[in-house]
mmCIF file of the C-alpha atoms, coordinates in Angstrom:
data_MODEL
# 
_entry.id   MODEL 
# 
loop_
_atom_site.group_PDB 
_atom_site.id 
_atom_site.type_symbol 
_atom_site.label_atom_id 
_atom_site.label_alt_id 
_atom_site.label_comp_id 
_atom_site.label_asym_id 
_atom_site.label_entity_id 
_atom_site.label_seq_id 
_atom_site.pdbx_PDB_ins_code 
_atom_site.Cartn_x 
_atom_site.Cartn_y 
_atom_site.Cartn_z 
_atom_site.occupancy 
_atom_site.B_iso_or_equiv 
_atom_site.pdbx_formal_charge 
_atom_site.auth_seq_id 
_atom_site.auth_comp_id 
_atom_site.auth_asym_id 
_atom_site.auth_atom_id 
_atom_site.pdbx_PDB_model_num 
ATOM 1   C CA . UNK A 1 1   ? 34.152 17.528 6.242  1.00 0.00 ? 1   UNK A CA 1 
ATOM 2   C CA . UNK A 1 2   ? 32.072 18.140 9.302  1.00 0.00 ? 2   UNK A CA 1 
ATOM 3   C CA . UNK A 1 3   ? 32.811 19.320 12.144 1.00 0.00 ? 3   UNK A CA 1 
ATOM 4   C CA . UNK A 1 4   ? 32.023 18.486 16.108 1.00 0.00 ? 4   UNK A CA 1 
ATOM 5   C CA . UNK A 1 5   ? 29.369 20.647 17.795 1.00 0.00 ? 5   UNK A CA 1 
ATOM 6   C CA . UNK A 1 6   ? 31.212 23.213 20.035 1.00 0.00 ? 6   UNK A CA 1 
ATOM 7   C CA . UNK A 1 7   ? 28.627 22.180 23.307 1.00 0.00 ? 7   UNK A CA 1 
ATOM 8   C CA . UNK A 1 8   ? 30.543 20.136 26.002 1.00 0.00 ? 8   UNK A CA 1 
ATOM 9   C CA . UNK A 1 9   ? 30.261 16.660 26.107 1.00 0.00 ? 9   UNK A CA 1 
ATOM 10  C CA . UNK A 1 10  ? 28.398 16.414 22.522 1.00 0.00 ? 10  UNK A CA 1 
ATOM 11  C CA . UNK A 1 11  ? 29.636 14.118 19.915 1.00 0.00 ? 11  UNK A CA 1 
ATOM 12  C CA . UNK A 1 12  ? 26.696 15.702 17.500 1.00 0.00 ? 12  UNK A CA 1 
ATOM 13  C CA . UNK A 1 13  ? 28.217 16.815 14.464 1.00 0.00 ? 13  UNK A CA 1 
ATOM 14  C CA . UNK A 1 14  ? 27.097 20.452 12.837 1.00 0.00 ? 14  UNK A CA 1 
ATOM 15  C CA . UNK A 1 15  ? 25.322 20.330 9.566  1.00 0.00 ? 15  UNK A CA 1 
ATOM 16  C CA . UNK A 1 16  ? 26.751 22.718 6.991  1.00 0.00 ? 16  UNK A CA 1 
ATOM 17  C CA . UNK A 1 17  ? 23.474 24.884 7.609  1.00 0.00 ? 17  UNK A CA 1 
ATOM 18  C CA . UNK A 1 18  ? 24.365 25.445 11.149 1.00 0.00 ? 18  UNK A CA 1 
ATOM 19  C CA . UNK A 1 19  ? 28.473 25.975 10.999 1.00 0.00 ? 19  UNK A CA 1 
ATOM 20  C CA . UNK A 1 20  ? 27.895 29.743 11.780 1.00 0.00 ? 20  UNK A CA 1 
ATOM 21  C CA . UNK A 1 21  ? 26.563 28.921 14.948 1.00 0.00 ? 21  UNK A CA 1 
ATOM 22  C CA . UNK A 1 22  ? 29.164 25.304 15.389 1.00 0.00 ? 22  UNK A CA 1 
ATOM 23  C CA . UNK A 1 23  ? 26.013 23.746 17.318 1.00 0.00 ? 23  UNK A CA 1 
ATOM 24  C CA . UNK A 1 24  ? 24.200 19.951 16.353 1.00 0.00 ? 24  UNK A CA 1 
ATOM 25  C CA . UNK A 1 25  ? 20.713 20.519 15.574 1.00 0.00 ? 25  UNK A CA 1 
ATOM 26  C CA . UNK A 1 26  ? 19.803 19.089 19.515 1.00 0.00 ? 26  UNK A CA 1 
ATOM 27  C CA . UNK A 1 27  ? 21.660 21.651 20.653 1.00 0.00 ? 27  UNK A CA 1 
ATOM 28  C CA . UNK A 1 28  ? 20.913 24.569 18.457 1.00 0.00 ? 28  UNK A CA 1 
ATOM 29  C CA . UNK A 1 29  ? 17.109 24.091 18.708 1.00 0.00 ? 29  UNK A CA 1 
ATOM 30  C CA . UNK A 1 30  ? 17.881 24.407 23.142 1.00 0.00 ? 30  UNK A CA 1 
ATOM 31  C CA . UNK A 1 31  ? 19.665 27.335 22.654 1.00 0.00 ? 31  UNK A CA 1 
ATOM 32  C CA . UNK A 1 32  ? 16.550 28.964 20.491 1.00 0.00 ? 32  UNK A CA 1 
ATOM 33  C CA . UNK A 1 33  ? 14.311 27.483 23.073 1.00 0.00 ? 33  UNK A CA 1 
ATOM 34  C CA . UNK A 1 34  ? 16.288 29.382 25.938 1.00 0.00 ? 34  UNK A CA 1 
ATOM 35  C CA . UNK A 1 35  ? 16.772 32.340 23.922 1.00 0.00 ? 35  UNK A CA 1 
ATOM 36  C CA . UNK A 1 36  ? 13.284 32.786 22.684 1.00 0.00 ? 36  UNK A CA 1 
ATOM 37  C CA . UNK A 1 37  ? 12.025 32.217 26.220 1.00 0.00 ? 37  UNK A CA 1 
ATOM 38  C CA . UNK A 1 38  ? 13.944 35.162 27.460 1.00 0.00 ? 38  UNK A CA 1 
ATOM 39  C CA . UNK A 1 39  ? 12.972 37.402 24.736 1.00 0.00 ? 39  UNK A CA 1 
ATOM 40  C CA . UNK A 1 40  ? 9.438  36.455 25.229 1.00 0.00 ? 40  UNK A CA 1 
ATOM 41  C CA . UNK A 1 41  ? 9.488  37.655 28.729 1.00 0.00 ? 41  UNK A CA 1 
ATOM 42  C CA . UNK A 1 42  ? 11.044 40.910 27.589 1.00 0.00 ? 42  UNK A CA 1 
ATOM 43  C CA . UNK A 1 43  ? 8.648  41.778 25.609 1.00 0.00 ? 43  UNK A CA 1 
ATOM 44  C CA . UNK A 1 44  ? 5.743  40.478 27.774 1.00 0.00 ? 44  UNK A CA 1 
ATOM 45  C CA . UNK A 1 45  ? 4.767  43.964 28.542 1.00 0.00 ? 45  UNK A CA 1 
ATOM 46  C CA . UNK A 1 46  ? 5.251  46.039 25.709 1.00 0.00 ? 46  UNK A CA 1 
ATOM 47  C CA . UNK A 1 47  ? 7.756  48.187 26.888 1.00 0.00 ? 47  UNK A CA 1 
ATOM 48  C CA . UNK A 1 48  ? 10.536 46.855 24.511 1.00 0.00 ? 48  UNK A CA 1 
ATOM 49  C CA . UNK A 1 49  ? 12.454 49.774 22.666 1.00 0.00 ? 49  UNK A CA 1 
ATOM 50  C CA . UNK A 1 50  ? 11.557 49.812 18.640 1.00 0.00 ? 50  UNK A CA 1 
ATOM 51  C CA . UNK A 1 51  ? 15.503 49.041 18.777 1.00 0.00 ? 51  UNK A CA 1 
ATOM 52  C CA . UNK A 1 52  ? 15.015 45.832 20.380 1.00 0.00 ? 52  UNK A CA 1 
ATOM 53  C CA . UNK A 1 53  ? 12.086 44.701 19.000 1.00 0.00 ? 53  UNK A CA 1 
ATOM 54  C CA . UNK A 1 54  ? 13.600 44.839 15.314 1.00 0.00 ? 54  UNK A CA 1 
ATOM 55  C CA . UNK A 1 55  ? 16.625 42.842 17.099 1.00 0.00 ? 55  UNK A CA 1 
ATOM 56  C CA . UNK A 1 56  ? 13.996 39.960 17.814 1.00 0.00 ? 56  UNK A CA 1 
ATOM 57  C CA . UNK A 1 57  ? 12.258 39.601 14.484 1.00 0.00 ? 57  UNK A CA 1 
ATOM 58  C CA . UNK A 1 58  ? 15.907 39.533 12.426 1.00 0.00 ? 58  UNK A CA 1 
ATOM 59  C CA . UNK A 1 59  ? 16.453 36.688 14.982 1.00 0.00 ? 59  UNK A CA 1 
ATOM 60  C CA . UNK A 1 60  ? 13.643 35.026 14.597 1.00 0.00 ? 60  UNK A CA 1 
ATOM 61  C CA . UNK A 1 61  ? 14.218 35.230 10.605 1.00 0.00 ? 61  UNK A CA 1 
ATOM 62  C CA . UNK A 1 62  ? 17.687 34.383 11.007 1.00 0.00 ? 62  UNK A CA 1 
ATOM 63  C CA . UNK A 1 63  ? 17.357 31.052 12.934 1.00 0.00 ? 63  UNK A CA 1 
ATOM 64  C CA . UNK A 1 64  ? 14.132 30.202 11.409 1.00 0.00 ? 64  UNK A CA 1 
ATOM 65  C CA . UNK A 1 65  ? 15.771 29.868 8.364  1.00 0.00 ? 65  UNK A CA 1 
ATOM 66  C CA . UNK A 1 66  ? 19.017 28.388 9.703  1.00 0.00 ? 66  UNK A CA 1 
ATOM 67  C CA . UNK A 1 67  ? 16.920 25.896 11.322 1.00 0.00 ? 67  UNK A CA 1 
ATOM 68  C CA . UNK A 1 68  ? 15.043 25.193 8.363  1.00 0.00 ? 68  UNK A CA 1 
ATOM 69  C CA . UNK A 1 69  ? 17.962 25.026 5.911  1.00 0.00 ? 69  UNK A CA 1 
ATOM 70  C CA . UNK A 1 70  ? 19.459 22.530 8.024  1.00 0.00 ? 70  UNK A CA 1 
ATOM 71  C CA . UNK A 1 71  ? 16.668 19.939 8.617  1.00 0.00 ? 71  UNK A CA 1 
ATOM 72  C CA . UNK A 1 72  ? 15.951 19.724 5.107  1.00 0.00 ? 72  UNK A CA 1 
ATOM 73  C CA . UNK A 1 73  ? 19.379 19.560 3.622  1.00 0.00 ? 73  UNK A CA 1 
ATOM 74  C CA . UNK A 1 74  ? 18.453 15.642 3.731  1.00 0.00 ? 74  UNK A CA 1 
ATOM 75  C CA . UNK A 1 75  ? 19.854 14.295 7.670  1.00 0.00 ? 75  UNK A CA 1 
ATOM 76  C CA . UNK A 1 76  ? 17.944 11.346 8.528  1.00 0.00 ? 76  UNK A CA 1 
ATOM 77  C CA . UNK A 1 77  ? 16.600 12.684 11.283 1.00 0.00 ? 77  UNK A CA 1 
ATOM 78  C CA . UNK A 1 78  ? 14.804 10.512 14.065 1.00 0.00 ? 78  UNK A CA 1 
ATOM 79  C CA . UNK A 1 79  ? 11.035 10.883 14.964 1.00 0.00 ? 79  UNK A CA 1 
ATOM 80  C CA . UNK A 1 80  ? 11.912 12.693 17.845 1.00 0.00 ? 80  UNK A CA 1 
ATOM 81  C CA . UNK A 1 81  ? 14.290 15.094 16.642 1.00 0.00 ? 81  UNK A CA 1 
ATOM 82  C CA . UNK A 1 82  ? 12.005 16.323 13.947 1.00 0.00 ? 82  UNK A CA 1 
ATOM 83  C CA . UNK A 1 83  ? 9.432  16.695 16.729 1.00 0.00 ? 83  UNK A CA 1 
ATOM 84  C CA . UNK A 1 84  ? 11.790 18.977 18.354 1.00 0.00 ? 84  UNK A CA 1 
ATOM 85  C CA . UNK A 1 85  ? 12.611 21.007 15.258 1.00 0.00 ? 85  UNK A CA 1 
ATOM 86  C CA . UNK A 1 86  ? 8.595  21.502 14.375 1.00 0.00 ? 86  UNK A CA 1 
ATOM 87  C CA . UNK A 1 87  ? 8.259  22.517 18.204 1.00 0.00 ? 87  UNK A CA 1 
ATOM 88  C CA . UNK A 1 88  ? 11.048 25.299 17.661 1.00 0.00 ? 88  UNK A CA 1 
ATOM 89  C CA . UNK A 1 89  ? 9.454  26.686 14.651 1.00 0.00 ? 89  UNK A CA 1 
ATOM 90  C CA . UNK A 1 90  ? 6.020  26.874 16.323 1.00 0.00 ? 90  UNK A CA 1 
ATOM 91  C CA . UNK A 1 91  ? 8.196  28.573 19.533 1.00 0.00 ? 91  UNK A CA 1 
ATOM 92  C CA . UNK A 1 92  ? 9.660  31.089 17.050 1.00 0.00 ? 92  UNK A CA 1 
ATOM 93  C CA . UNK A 1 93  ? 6.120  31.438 15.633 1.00 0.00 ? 93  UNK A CA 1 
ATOM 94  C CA . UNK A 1 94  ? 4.772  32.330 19.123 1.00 0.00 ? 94  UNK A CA 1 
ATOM 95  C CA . UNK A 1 95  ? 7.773  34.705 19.608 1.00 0.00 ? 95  UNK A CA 1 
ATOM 96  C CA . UNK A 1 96  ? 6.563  36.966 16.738 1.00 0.00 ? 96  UNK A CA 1 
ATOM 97  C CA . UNK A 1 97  ? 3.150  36.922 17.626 1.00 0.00 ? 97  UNK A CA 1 
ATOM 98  C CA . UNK A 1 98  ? 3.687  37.388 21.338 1.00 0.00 ? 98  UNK A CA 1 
ATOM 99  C CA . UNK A 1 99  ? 5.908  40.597 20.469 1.00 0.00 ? 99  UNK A CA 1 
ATOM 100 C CA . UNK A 1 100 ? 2.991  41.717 18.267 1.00 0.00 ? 100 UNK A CA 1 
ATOM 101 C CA . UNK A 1 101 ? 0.900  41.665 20.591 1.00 0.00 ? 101 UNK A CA 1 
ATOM 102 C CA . UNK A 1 102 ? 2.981  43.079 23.255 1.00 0.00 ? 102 UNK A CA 1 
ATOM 103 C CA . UNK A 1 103 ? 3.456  46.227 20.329 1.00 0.00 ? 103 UNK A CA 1 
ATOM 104 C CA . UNK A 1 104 ? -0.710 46.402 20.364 1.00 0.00 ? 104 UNK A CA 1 
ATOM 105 C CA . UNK A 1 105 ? -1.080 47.332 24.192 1.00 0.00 ? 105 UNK A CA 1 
ATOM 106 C CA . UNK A 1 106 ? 1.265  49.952 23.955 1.00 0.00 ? 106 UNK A CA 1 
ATOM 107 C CA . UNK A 1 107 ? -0.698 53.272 23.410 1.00 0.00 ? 107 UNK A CA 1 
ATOM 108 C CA . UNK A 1 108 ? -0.598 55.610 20.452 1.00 0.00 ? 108 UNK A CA 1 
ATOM 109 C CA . UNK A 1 109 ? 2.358  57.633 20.498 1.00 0.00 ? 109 UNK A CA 1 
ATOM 110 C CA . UNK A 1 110 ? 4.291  55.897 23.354 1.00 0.00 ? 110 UNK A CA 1 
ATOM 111 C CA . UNK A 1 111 ? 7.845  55.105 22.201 1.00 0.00 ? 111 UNK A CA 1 
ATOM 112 C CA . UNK A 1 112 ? 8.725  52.285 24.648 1.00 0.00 ? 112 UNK A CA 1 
ATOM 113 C CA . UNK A 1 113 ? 12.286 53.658 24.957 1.00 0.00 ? 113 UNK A CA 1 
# 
């Protein structure tokens, strides 16, 4: 049985991959969008505590796989939509390398914390 995504006004229902988070796949790929977004601007500078930083790659890991469980769990997905889900992937993907980066400015023996 499926269930409704939890985002107001949606009638998307939530693939079984994506129950934890009771989101459609539209939905669930905005939120990573908005998330990543902010994280990316946290780390911009590479001040981020070691804390935080490990925070960002488990949740890039997390909903990278999430994501990837459920649009290959066999939805017919439209053109578009699977647009969307390659362009979260590749905003994930920028995410890590971005906070890599960020972790290469930051002089030997600074702790960022």
């Amino acid at each position: 049985m499926t269930t409704a995504c939890s985002e107001h006004g949606c009638k998307g229902q939530v693939p079984p991959a994506l129950e934890a988070a009771h989101l459609c796949i539209l939905h669930f790929t905005l939120q990573i969008e908005k998330a990543s977004a902010e994280m990316r601007r946290e780390t911009v500078y590479g001040k981020t505590p070691h804390a935080r930083q490990v925070e960002i790659i488990h949740y890039i890991a997390e909903h990278g796989e999430m994501l990837a469980r459920a649009s290959t769990s066999g939805l017919h997905l439209p053109d578009e939509m699977k647009a969307r889900i390659l362009n979260t992937f590749l905003t994930l993907i920028n995410l890590r390398e971005n906070l890599d980066r960020a972790a290469l400015r930051q002089p030997i023996g600074r702790t960022g914390g």
